[in-house]
N, C-alpha and C positions, 0 to 999 in steps of 0.2 A: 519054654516060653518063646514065641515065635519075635522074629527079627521083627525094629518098629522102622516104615521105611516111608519116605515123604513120595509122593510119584506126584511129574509134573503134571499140570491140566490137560498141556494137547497130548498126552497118552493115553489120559481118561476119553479124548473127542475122538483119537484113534481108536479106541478098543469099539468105538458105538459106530463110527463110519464103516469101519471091517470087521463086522463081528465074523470071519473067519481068521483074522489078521494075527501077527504076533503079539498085538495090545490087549488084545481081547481074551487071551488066554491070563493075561495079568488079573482080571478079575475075578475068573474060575479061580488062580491059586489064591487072592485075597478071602474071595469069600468058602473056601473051604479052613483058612485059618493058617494056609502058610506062611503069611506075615500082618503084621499090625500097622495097618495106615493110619498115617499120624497127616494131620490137616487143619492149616489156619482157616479162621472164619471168614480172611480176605479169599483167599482160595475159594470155600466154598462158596462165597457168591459169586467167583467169575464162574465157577462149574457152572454154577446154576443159569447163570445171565445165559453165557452161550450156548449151554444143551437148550434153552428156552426159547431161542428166537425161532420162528416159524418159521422164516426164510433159510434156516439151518439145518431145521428136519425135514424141511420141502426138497430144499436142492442136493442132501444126502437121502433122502427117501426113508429116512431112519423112524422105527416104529417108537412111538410115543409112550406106548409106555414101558419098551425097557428103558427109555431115557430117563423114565420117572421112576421107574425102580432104581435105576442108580445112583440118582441123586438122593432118592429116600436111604438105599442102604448107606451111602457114605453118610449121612446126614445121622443114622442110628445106628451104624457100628465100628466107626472111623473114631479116632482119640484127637478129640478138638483143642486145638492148640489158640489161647486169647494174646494176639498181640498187639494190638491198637497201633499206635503209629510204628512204623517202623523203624529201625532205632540206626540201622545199616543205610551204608549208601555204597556197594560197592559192585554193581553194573551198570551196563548202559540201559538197560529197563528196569525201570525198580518193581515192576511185578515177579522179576528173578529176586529180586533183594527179601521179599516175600518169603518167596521159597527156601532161599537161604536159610533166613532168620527160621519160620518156620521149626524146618530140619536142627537148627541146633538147639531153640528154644524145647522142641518135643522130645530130644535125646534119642533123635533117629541115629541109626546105623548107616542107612543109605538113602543118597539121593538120587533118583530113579530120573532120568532125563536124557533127552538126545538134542538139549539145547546148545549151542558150540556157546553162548556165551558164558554159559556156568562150564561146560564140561571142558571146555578148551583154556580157559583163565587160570593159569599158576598162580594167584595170588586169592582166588575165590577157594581153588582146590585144598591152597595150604591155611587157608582160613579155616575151612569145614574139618580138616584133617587135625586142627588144633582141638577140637570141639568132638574128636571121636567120630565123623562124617565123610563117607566113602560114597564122591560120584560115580555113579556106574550107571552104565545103558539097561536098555531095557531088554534085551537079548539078552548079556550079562547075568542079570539079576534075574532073570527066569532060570538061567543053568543054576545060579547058586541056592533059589531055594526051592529047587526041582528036588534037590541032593537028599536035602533034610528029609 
């Protein structure tokens, strides 16, 4: 059974910005089945809000509708995670408290980020680690489930 793994949003807006990039290979290994993306429904509506605004696909020149394949595939093959308010408060954005929660609510393995407020935070880290929840980069986590 493949690893279930939370990955943040701006590495879903990286893989679409440079689709030759190291993000963008993240979706090739997701949608061949190398790991199981797990995603709240706050999540998917900021996916959605910011791959949507036109001035986004305008000024990255980004084609429209892999934009809209992406959000359809995450929207139909992703494990939806319902957490209404959030129940955490422990960063300076609560859209990381999101993902946090998320990640432990879904019984993710890894949290896929290059965010310094979650990846840099001892006290976020030994939280997720409580909860079986391993931050790791996105580099990182391409070597690990390259392997498998």
């Amino acid at each position: 059974m493949p690893v279930k793994a939370v990955v943040d949003s701006n590495i879903w807006v990286s893989a679409l910005v440079a689709p030759m990039g190291t993000a963008a290979k993240l979706i090739d290994l997701w949608e061949k089945g190398k790991f199981k993306l797990v995603i709240s429904e706050q999540q998917t509506a900021e996916l959605f809000e910011v791959l949507s605004r036109t001035q986004f696909t305008t000024k990255y020149r980004l084609d429209e509708k892999k934009v809209e394949d992406l959000i359809i595939s995450v929207a139909e093959n992703a494990e939806h995670i319902f957490i209404g308010k959030s129940l955490i408060n422990w960063c300076r954005d609560p859209d990381d408290d999101v993902i946090i929660e998320t990640a432990i609510r879904g019984g993710a393995k890894y949290l896929v980020t290059g965010d310094k407020d979650i990846s840099s935070d001892n006290a976020v880290s030994a939280l997720l680690s409580q909860h079986g929840v391993t931050v790791i980069s996105l580099s990182n986590f391409l070597a690990l489930i390259r392997k498998d």
